[in-house]
N, C-alpha and C positions, 0 to 999 in steps of 0.2 A: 083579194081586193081590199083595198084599204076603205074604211067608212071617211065619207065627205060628209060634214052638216053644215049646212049654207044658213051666213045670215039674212036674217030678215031683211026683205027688200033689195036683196044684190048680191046674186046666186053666184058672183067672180068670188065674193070676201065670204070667208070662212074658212074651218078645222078639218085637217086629216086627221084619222084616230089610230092609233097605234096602241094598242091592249096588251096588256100580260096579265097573268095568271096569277094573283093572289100580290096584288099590288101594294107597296109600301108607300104611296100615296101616288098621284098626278104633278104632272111638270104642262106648262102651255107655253110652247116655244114661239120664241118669234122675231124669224129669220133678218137680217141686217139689209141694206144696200141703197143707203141713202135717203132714203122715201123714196125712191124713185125705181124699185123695184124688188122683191124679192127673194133673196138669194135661197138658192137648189140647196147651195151645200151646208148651208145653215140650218139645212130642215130636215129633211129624211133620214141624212145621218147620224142630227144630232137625234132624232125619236128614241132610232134603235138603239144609240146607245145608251139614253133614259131608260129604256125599255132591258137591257142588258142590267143597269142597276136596281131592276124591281121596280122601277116606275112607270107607270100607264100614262100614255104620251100624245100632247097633240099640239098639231102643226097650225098655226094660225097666219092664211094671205090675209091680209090686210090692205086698203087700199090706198095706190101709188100713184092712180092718176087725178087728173085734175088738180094740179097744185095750183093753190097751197091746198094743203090739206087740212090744214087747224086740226080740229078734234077729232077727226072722223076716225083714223086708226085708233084712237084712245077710247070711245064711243066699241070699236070693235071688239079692242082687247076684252074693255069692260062685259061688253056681253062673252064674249070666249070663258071669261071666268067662272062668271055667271053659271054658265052652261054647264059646264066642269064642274062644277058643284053639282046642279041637276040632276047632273049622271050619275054621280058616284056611287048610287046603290047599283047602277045596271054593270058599272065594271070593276065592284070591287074595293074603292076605296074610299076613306073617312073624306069627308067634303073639308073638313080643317085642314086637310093636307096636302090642298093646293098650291104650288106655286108658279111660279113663273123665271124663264130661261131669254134673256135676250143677247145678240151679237150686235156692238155696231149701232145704226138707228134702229135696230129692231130692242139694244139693251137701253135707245134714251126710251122707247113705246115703254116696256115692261118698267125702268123706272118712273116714268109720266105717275103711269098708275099707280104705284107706289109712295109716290110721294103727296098723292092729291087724292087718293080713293075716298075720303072722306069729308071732300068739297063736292058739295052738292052742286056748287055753280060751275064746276066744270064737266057737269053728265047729263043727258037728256034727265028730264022732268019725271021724276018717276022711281027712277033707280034706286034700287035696293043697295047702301053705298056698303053692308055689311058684306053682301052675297058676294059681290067681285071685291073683295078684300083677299090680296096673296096673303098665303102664309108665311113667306120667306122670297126673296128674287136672287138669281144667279145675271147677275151684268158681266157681258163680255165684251171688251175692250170697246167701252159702250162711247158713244155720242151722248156729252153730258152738257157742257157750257155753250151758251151765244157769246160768252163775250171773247175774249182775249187768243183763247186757244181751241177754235169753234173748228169744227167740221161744216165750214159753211154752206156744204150742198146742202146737207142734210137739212140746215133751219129754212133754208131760201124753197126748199120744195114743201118742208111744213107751216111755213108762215109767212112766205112772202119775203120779199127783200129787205125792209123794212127791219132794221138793226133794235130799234127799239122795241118794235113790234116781239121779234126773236126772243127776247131777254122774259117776253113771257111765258116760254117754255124752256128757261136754264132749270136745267133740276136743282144744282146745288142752291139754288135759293128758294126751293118751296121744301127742302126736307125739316121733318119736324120730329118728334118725339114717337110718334105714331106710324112713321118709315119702318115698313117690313126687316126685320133681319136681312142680309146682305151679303153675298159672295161676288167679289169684286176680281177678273184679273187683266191684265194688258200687257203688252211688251212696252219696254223703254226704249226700242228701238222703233214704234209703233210712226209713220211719218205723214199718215193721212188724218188719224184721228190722236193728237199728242195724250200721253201716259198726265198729263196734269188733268184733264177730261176725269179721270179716276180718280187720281189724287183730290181734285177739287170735293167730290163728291163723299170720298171719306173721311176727308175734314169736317164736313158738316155731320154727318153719321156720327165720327167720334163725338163732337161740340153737342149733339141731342141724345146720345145715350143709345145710341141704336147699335144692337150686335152685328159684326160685321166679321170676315176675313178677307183679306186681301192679299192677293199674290202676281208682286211682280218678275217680268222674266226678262234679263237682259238681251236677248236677240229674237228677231223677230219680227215681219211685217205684218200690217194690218190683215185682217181678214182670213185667219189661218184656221178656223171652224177648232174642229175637235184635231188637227196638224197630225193628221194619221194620213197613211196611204191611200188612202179612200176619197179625201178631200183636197188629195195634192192637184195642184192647176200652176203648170211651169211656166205659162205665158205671163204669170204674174209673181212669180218667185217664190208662189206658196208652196213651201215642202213638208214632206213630215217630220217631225222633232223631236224623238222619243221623251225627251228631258219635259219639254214645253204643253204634250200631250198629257201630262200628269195632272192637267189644270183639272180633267173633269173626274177625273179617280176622287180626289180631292174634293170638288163640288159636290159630287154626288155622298160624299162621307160626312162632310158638313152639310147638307140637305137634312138626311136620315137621323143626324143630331141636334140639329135645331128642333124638327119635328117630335122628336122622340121627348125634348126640353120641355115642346109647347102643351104636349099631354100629358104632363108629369103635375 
């Protein structure tokens, strides 16, 4: 059986845990689909396969209903990190060597944090803004801008319709010097959420110094998780891509060396 730890006050939002044995640090996943729900195969899959590269792994629902949602998934994260830390001595690994994994609106959630962990004014009154500090974020063909080249479900269910409103949740305009290291990748062929979403984001990344790798893949639609056999779904043209499936070999090699940088 998998360990559920429910957040405080709403036992729907909270972490599946997925453990290994002599851990090379934690990953906090957290699955894509709009804000508007969940995705299966952005989560269990991606554990074990964190869990396959030595990393102790957990799955963070987050909350999708009641939009807009404003801060509450970010308020969640925050505590998920938090948490991950907490534990580290019960499963194994250094609390420095948390990160965070997101797909989709679950890679703008993991950015959010990333880029603003250290705004007081955007966390409950209280917050430890060091403890939910990532070590490093793996963004997958993430939900980044309001403006131009938006995934507009995604801002309309975290912030309302309200266009100006949206723009204060672009990431590319709150990254600063203090932006987590970075693993960035998308398809150019990507038609829901445009590959400039990415691009936007590592422009600013480069412009503040922040280490980053980024890898894009010429074909491709949105939403192909880890695009292994496992997560194929024909009703929506996701298949497996042996070429395209290398993104997390990759991710997880640059994970284990930024880390390995950060303690050095």
């Amino acid at each position: 059986m998998d360990e559920w730890i429910s957040y405080p006050g709403d036992s729907a939002v909270g972490m599946d845990v997925f453990p290994v044995k002599e851990p090379v640090g934690a990953v906090v996943v957290c699955p894509g689909g709009g804000y508007g729900f969940v995705s299966p195969r952005e989560g269990r899959p991606v554990a074990k396969a964190w869990n396959r590269a030595g990393f102790c792994a957990f799955v963070l629902t987050y909350s999708c209903e009641g939009a807009p949602l404003e801060k509450r998934p970010l308020h969640q994260l925050s505590w998920a990190v938090s948490q991950v830390k907490k534990m580290s001595g019960q499963y194994g690994f250094s609390p420095d060597k948390v990160i965070t994994c997101g797909f989709s609106a679950g890679g703008h959630l993991a950015g959010n944090l990333g880029v603003v962990w250290n705004r007081p004014e955007w966390f409950l009154e209280g917050t430890d803004l060091e403890l939910h500090r990532p070590a490093a974020q793996v963004l997958c063909y993430p939900v980044i801008t309001a403006g131009e080249f938006a995934h507009r479900g995604s801002f309309d269910n975290l912030a309302g319709t309200d266009r100006a409103h949206q723009q204060d949740y672009s990431l590319e305009n709150l990254v600063t010097e203090q932006t987590p290291p970075t693993f960035l990748w998308h398809t150019i062929a990507d038609e829901s959420v445009p590959v400039e979403n990415t691009l936007l984001f590592s422009r600013k990344l480069l412009e503040n110094h922040v280490i980053q790798e980024v890898h894009l893949f010429p074909f491709g639609c949105h939403g192909l998780s880890l695009a292994t056999e496992e997560v194929t779904q024909v009703e929506k043209n996701r298949y497996a891509d042996p070429h395209l499936a290398h993104w997390f070999t990759l991710a997880a090699e640059w994970a284990k060396e930024v880390l390995e940088h950060k303690n050095n």
